[in-house]
C-alpha positions as CSV (number, residue, x, y, z in Angstrom):
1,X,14.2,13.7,0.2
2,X,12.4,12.0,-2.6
3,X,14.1,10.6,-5.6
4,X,12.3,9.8,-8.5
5,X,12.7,8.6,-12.2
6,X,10.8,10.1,-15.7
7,X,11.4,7.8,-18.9
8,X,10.1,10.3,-21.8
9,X,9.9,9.2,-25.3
10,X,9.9,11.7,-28.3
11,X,7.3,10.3,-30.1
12,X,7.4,13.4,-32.7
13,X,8.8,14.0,-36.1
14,X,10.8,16.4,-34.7
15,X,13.3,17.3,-32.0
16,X,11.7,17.7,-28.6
17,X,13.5,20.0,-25.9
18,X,12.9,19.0,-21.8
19,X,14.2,19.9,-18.9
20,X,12.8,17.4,-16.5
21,X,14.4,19.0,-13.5
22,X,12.3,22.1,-14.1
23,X,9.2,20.4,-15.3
24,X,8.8,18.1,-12.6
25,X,8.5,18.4,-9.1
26,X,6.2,16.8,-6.7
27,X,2.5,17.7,-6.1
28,X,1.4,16.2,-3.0
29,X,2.8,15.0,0.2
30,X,1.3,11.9,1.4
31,X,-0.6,13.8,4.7
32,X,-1.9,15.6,1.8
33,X,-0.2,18.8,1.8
34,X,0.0,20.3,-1.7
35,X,3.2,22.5,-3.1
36,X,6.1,22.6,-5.3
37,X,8.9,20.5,-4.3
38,X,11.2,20.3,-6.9
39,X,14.4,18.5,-8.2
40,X,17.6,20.2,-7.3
41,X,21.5,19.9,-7.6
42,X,22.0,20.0,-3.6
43,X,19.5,17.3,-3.5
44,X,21.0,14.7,-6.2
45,X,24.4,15.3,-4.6
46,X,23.4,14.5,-1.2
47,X,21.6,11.1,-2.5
48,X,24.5,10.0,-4.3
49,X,23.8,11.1,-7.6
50,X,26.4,12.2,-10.5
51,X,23.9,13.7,-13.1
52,X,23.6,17.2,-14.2
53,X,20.5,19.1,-14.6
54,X,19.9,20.9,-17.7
55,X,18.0,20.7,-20.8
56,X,17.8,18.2,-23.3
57,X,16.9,17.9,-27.1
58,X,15.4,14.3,-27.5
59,X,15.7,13.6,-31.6
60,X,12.1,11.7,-33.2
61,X,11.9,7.7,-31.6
62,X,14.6,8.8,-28.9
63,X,14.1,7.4,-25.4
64,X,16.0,8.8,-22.0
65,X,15.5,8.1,-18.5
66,X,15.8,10.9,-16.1
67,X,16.5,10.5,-11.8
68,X,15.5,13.3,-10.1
69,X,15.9,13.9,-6.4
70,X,14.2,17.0,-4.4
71,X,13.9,18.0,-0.9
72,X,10.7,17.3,1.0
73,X,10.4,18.3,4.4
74,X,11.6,16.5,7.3
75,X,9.6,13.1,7.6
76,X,7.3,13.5,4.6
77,X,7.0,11.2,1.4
78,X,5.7,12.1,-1.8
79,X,2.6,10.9,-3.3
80,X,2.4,12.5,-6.1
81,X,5.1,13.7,-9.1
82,X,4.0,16.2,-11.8
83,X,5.4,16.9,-15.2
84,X,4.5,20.0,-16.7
85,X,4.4,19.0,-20.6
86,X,4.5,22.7,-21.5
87,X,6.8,24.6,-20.1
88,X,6.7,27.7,-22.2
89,X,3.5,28.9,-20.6
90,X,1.8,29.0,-16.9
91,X,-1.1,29.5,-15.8
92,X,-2.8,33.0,-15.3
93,X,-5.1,31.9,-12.0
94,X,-3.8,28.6,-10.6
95,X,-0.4,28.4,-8.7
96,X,2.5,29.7,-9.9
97,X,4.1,26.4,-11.1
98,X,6.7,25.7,-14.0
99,X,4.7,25.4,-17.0
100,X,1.3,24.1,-18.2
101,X,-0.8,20.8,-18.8
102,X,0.1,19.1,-16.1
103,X,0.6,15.0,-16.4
104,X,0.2,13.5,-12.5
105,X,1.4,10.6,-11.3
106,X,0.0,8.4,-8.3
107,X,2.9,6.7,-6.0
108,X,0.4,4.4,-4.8
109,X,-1.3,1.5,-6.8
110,X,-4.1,2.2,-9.2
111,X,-7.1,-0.8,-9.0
112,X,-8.2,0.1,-12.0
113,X,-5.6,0.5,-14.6
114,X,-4.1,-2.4,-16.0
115,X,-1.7,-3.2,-18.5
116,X,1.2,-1.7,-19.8
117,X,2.0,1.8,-21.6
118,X,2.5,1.3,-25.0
119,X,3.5,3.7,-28.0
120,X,-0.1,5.0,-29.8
121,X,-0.7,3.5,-33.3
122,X,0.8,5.2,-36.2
123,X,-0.8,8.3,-37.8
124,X,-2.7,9.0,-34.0
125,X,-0.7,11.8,-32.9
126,X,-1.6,15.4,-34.6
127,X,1.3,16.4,-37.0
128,X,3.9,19.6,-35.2
């Protein structure tokens, strides 16, 4: 099992609907095998988790933190999550995943980013 947190910030001037428990899932086991392994109810019951999966409208400047849990196979650990950042459309040649432009994450340490993740200056981000 893997358990796993998303912090996503609407950083819009308008409401922004997610379902992290469809649009994440992880990549890429640590041997290296790639696939879809994705969050489920069974799985956040069986780690001890009281959340319900569903969707989510985050208003403009809201913040929520997301813990997602997802079977792996026996043995395995992740090294890699994926959020899909659109899930209204999927690619016509690549794997049949939820959704399209995909944001990775590493679970090992990166050497060469440093710092912290910060909110881009005002007037950056293209208007809706």
């Amino acid at each position: 099992m893997a358990l796993w947190k998303l912090e996503i910030k609407n950083l819009s001037v308008g409401a922004y609907d997610v379902f992290p428990a469809y649009q994440s899932y992880v990549s890429r086991l640590t041997d290296g095998t790639t696939g879809v392994w994705g969050a489920s109810q069974a799985a956040a019951a069986e780690a001890g988790l009281a959340v319900t999966y569903e969707a989510v409208s985050l208003a403009p400047n809201e913040t929520r933190q997301f813990m997602l849990a997802g079977f792996l196979p026996y043995g395995a650990a992740p090294e890699r999550v994926t959020l899909m950042l659109d899930p209204t459309t999927r690619s016509a040649t690549g794997p049949r995943v939820p959704g399209s432009n995909a944001l990775v994450w590493r679970t090992d340490v990166n050497p060469f980013c440093t710092g912290t993740i910060a909110d881009p200056p005002v007037g950056m981000l293209p208007s809706p």
